[in-house]
PDB file with one MODEL, atoms N, CA, C and O in Angstrom:
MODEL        1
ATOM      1  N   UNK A   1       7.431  84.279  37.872  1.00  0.00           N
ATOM      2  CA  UNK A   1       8.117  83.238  38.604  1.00  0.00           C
ATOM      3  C   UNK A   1       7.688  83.237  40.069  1.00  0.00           C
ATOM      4  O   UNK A   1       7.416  82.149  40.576  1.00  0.00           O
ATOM      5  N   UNK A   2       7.583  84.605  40.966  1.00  0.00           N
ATOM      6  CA  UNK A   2       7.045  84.674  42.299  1.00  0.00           C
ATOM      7  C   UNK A   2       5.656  83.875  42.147  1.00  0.00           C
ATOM      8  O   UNK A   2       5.525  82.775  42.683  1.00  0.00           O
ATOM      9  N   UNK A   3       4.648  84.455  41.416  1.00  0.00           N
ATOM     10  CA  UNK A   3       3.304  84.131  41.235  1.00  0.00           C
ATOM     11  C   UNK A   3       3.324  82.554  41.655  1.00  0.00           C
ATOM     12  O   UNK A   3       2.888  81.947  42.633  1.00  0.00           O
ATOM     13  N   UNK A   4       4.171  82.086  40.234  1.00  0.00           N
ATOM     14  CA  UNK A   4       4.391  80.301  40.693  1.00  0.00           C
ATOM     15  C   UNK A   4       4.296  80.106  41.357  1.00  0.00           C
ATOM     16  O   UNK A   4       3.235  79.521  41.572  1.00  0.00           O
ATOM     17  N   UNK A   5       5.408  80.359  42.758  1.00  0.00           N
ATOM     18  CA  UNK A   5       5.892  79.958  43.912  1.00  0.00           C
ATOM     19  C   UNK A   5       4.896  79.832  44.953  1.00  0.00           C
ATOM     20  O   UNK A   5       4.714  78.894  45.729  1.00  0.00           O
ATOM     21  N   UNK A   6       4.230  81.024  44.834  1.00  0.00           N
ATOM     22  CA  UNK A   6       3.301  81.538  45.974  1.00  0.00           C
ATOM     23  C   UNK A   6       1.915  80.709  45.369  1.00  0.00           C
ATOM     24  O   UNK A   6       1.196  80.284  46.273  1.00  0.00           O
ATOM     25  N   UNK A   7       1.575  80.501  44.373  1.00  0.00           N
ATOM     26  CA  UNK A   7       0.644  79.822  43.591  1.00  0.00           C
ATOM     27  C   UNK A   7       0.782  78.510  44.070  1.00  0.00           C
ATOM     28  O   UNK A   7      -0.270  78.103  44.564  1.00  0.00           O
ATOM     29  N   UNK A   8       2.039  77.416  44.111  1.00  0.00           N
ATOM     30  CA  UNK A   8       2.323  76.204  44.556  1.00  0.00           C
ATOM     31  C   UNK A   8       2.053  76.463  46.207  1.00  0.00           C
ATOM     32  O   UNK A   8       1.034  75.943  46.661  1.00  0.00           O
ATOM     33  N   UNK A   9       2.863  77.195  47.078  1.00  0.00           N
ATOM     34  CA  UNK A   9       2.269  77.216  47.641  1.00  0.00           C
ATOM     35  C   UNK A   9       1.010  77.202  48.436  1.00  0.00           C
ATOM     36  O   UNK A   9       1.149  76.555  49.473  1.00  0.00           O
ATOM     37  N   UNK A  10      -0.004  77.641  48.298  1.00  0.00           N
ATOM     38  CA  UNK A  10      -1.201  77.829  48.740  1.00  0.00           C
ATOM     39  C   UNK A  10      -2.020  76.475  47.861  1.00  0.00           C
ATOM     40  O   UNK A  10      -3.182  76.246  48.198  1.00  0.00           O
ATOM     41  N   UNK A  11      -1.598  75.894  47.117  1.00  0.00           N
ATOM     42  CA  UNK A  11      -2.529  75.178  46.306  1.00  0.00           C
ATOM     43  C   UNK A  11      -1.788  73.922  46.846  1.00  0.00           C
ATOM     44  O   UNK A  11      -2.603  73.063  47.180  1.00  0.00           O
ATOM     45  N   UNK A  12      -0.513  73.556  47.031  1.00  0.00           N
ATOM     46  CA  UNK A  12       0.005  72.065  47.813  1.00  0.00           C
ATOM     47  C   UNK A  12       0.631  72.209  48.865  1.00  0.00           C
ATOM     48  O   UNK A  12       0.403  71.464  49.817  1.00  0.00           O
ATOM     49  N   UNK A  13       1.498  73.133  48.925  1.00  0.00           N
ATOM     50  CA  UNK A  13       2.483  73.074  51.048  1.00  0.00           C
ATOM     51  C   UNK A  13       1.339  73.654  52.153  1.00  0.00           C
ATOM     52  O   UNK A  13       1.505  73.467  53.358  1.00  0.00           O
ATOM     53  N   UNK A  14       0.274  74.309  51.674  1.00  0.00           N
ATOM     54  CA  UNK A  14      -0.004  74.930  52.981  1.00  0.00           C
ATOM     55  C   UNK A  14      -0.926  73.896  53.380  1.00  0.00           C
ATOM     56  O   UNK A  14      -0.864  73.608  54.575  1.00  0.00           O
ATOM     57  N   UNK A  15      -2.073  73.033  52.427  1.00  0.00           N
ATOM     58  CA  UNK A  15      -3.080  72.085  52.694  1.00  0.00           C
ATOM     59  C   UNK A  15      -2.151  71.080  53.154  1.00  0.00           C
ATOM     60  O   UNK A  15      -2.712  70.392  54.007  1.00  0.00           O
ATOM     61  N   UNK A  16      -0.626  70.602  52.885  1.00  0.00           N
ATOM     62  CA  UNK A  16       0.232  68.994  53.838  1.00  0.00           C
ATOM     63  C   UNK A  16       0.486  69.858  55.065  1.00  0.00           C
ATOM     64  O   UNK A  16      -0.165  69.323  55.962  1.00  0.00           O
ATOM     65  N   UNK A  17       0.964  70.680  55.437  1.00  0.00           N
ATOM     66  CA  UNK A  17       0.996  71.121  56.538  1.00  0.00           C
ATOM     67  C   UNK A  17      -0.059  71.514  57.629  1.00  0.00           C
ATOM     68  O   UNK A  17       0.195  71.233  58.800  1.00  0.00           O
ATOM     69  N   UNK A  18      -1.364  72.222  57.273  1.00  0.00           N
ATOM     70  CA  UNK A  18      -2.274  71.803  57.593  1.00  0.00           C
ATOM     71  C   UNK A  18      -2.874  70.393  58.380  1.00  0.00           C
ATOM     72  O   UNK A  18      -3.333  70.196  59.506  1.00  0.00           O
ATOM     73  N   UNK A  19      -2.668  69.672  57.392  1.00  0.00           N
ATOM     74  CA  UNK A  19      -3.598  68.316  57.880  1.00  0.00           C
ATOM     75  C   UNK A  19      -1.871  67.523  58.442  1.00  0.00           C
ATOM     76  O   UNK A  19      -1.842  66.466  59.073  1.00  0.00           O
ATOM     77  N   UNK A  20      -0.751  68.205  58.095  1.00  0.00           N
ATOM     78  CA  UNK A  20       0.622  67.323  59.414  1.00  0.00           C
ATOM     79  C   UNK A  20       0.212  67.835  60.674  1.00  0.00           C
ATOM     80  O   UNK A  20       0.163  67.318  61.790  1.00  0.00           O
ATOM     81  N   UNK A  21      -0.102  69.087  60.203  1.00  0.00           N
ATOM     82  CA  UNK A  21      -0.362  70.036  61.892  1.00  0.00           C
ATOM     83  C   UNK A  21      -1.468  69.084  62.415  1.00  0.00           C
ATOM     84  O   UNK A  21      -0.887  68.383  63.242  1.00  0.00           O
ATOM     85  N   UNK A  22      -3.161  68.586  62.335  1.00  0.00           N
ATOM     86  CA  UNK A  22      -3.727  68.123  62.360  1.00  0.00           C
ATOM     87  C   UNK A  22      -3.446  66.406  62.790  1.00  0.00           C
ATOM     88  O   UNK A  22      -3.791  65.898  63.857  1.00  0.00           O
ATOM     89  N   UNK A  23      -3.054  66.018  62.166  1.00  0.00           N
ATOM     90  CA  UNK A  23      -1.918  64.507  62.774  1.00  0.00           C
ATOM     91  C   UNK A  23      -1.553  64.744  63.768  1.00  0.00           C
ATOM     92  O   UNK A  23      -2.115  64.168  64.699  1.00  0.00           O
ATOM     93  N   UNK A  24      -0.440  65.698  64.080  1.00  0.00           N
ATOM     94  CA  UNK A  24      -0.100  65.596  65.502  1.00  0.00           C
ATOM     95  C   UNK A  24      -0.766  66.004  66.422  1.00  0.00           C
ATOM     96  O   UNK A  24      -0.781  65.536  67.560  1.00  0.00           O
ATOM     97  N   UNK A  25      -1.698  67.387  65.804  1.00  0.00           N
ATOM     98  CA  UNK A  25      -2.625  67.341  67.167  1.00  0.00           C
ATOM     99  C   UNK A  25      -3.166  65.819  67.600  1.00  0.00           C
ATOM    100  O   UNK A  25      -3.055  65.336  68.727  1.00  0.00           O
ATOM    101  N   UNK A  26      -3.581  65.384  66.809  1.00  0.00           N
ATOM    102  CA  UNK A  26      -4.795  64.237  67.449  1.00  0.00           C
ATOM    103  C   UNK A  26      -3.529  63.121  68.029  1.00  0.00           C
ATOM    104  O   UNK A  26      -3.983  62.271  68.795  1.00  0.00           O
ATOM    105  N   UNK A  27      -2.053  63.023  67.768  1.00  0.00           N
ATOM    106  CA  UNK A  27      -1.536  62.055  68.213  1.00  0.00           C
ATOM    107  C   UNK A  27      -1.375  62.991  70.144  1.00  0.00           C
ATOM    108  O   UNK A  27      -1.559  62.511  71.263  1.00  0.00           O
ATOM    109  N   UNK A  28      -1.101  63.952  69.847  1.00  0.00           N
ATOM    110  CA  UNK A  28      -0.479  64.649  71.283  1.00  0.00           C
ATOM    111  C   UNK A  28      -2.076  64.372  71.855  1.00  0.00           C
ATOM    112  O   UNK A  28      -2.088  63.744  72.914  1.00  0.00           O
ATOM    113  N   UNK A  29      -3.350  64.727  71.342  1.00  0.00           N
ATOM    114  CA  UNK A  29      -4.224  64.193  72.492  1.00  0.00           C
ATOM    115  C   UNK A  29      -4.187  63.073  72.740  1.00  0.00           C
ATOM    116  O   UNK A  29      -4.187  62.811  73.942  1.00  0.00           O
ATOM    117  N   UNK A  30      -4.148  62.128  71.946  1.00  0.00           N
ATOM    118  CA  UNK A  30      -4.389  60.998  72.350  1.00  0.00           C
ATOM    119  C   UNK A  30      -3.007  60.052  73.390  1.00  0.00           C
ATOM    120  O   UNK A  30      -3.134  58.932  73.885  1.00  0.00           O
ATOM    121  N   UNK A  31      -2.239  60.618  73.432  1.00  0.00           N
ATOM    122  CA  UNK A  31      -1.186  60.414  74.433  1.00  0.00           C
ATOM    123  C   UNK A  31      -1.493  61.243  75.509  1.00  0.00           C
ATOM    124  O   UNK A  31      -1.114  60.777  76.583  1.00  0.00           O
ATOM    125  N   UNK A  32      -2.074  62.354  75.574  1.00  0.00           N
ATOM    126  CA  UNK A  32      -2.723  62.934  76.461  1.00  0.00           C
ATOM    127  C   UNK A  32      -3.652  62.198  77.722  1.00  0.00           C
ATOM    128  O   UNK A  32      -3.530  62.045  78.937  1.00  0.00           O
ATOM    129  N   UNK A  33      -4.799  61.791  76.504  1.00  0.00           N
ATOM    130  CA  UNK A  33      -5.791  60.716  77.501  1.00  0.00           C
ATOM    131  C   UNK A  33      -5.189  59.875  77.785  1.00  0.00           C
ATOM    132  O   UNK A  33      -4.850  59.890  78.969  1.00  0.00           O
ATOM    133  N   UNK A  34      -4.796  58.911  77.104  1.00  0.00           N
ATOM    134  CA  UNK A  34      -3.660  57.886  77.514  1.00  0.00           C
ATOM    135  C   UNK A  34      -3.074  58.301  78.848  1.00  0.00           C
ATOM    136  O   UNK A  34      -3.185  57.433  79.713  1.00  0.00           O
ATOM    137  N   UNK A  35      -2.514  59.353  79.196  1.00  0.00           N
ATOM    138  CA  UNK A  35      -1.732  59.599  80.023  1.00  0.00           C
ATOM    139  C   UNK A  35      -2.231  59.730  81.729  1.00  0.00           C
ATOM    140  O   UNK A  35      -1.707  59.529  82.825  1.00  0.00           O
ATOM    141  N   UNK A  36      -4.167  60.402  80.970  1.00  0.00           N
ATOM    142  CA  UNK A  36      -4.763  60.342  82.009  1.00  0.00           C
ATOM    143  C   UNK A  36      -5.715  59.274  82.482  1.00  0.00           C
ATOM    144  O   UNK A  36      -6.301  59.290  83.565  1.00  0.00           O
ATOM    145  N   UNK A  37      -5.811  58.307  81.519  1.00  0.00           N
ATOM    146  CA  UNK A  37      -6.628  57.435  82.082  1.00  0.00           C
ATOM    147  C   UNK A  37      -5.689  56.047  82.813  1.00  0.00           C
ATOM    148  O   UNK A  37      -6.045  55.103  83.518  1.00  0.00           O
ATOM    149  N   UNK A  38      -4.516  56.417  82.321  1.00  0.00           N
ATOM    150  CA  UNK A  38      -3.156  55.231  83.346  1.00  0.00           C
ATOM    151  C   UNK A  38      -2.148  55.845  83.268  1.00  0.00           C
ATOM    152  O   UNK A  38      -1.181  55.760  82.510  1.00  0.00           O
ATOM    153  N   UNK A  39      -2.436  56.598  84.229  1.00  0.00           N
ATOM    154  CA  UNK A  39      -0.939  57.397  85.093  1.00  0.00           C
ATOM    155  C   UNK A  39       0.152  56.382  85.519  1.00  0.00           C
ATOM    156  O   UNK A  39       1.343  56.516  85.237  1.00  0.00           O
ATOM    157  N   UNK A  40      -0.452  55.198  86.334  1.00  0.00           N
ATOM    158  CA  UNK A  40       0.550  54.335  86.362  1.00  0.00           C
ATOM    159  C   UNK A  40       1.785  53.721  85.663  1.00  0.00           C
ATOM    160  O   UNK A  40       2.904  53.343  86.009  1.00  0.00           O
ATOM    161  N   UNK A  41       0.969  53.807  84.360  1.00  0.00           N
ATOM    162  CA  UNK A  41       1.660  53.138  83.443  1.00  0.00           C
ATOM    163  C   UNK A  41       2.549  54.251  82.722  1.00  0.00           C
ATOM    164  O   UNK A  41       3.563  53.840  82.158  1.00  0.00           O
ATOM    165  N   UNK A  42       2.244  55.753  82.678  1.00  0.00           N
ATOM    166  CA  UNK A  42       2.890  56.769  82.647  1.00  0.00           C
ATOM    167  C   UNK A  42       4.272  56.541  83.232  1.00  0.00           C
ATOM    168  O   UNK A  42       5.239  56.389  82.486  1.00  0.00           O
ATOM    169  N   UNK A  43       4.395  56.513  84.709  1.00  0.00           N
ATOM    170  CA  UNK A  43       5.284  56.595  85.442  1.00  0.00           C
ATOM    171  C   UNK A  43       6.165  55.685  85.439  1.00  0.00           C
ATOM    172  O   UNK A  43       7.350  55.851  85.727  1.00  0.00           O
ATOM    173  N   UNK A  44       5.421  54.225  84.972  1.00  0.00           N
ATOM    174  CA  UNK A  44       6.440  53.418  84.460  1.00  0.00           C
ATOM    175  C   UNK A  44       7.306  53.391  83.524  1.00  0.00           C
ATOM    176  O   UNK A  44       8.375  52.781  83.543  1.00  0.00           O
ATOM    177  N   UNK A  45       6.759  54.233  82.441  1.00  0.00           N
ATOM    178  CA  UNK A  45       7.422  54.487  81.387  1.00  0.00           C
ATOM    179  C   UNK A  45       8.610  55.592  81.655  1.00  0.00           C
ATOM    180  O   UNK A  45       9.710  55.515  81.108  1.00  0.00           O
ATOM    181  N   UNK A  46       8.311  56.418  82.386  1.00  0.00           N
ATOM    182  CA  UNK A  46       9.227  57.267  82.753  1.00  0.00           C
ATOM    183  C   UNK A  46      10.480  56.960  83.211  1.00  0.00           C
ATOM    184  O   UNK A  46      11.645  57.159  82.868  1.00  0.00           O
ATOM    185  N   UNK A  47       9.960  56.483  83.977  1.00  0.00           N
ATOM    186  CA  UNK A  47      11.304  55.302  85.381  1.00  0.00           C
ATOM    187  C   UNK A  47      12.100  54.667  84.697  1.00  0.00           C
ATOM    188  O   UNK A  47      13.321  54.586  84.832  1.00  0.00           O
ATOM    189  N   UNK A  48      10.802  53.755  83.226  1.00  0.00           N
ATOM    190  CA  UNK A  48      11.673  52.826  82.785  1.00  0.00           C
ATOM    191  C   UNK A  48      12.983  53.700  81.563  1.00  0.00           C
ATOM    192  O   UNK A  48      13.898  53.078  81.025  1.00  0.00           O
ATOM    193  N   UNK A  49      12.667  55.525  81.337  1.00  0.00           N
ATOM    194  CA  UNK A  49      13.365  55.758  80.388  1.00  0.00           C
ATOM    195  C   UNK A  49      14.757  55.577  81.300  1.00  0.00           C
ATOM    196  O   UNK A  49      15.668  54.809  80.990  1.00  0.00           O
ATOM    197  N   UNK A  50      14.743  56.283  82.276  1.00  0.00           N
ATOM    198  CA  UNK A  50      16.170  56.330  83.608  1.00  0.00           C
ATOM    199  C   UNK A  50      16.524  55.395  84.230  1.00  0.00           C
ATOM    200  O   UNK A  50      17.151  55.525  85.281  1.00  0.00           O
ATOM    201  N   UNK A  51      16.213  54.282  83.736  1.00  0.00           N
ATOM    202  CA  UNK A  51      16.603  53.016  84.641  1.00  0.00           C
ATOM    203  C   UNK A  51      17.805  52.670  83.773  1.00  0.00           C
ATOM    204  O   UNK A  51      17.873  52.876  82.561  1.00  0.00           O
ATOM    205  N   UNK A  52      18.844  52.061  84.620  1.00  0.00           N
ATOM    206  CA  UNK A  52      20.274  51.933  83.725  1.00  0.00           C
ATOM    207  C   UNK A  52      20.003  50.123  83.502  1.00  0.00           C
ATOM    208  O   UNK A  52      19.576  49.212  84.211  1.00  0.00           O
ATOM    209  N   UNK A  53      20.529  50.259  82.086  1.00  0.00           N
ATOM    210  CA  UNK A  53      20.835  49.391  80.752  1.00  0.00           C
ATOM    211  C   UNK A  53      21.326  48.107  81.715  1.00  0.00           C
ATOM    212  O   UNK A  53      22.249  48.177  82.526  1.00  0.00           O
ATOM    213  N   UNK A  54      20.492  46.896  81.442  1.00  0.00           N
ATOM    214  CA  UNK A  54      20.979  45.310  81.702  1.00  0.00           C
ATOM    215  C   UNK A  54      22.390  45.374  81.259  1.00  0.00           C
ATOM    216  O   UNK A  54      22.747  45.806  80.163  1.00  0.00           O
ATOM    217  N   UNK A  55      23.362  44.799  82.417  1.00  0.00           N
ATOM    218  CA  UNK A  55      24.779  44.094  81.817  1.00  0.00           C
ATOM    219  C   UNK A  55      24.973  43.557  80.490  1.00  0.00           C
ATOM    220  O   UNK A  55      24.138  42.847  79.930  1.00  0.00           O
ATOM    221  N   UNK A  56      25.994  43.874  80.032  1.00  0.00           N
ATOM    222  CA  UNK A  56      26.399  42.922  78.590  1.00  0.00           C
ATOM    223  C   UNK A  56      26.499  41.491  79.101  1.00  0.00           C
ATOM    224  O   UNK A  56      26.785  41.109  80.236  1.00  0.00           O
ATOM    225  N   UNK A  57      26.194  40.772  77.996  1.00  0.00           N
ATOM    226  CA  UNK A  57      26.389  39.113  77.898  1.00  0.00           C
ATOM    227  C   UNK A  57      28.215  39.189  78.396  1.00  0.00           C
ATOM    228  O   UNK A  57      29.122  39.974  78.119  1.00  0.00           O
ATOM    229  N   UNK A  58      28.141  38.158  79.099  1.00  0.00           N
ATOM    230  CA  UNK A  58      29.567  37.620  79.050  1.00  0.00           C
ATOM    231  C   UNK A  58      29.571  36.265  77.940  1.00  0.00           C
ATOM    232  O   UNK A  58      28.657  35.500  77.632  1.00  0.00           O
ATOM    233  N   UNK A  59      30.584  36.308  77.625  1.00  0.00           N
ATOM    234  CA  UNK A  59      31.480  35.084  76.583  1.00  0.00           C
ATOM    235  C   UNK A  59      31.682  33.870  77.928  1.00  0.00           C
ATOM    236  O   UNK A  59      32.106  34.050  79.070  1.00  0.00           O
ATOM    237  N   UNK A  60      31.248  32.759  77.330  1.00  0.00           N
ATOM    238  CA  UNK A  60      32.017  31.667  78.042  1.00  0.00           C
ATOM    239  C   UNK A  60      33.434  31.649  78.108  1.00  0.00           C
ATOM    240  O   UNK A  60      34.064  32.294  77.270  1.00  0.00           O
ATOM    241  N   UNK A  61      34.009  31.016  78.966  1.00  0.00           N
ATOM    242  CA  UNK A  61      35.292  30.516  78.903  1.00  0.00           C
ATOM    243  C   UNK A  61      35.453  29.759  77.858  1.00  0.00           C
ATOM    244  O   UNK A  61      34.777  29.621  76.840  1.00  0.00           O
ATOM    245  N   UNK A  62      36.958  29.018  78.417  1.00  0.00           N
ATOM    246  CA  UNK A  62      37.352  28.259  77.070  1.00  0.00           C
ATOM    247  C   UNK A  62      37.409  26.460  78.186  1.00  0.00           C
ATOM    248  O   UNK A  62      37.545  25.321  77.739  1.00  0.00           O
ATOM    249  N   UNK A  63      37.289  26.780  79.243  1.00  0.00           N
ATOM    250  CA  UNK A  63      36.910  25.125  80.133  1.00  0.00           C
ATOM    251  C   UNK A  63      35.206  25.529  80.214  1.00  0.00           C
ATOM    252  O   UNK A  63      35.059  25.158  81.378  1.00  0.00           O
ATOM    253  N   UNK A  64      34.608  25.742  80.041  1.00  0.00           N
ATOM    254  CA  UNK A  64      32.569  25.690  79.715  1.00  0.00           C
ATOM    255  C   UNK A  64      32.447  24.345  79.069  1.00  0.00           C
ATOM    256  O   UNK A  64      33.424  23.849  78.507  1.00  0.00           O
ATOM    257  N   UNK A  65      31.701  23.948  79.105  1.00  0.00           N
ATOM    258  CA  UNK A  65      31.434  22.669  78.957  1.00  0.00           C
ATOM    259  C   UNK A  65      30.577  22.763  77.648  1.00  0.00           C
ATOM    260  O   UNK A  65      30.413  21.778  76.928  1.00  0.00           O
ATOM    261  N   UNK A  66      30.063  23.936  77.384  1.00  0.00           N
ATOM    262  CA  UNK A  66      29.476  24.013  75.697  1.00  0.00           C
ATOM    263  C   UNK A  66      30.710  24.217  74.731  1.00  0.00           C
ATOM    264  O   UNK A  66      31.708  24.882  75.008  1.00  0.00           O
ATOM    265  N   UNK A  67      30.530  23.687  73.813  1.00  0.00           N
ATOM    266  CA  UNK A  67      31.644  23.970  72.902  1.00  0.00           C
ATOM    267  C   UNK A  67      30.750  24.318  71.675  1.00  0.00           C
ATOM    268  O   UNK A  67      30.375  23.259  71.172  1.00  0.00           O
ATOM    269  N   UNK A  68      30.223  25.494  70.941  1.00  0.00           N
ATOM    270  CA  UNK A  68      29.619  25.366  69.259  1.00  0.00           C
ATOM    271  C   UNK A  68      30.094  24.518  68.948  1.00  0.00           C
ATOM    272  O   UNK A  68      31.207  24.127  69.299  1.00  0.00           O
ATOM    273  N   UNK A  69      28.874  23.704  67.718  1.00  0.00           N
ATOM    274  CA  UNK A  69      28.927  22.830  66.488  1.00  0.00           C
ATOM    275  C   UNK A  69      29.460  23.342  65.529  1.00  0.00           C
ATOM    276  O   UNK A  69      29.409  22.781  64.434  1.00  0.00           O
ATOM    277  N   UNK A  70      30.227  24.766  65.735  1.00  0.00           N
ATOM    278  CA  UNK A  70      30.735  25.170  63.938  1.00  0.00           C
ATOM    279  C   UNK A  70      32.125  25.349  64.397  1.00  0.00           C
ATOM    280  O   UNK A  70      32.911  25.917  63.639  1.00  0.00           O
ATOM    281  N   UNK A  71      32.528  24.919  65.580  1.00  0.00           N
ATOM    282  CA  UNK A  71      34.002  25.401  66.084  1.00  0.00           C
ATOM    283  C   UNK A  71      35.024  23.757  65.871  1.00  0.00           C
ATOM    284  O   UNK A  71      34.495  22.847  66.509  1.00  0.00           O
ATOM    285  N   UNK A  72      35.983  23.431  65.306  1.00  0.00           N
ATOM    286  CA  UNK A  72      36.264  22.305  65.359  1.00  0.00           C
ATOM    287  C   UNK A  72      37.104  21.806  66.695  1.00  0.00           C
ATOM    288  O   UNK A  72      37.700  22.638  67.378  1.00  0.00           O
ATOM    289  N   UNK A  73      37.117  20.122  67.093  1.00  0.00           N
ATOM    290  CA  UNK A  73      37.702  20.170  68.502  1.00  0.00           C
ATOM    291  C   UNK A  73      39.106  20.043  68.853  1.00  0.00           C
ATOM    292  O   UNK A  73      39.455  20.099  70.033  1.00  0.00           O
TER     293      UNK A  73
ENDMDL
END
């Protein structure tokens, strides 16, 4: 039963992990260069994570001069 285990192992989890490990390397470089060839745009992104959230919509009144087509008058 160990044999199995360790048998599945090495023959399917270690080769997906492998080539997951491999995926992210190449995504972390490539956000890497990215990072160095427009710093600018880096920093924008940054700023833009800490920049506080646009106001909620306000509701019209009930004197607004739009009234919906599904509301009756």
């Amino acid at each position: 039963m160990l044999l199995n285990i360790v048998q599945f192992a090495f023959i399917v989890a270690v080769p997906l992990v492998l080539v997951a490990g491999g995926l992210v390397t190449l995504f972390a470089l490539g956000a890497l260069f990215d990072a160095l060839e427009h710093p600018d745009e880096l920093r924008a992104r940054i700023e833009g994570a800490f920049r506080k959230p646009p106001a909620p919509f306000r509701t019209t009144g009930k004197d607004h001069y739009y009234r919906p087509y599904w509301k009756s008058p």
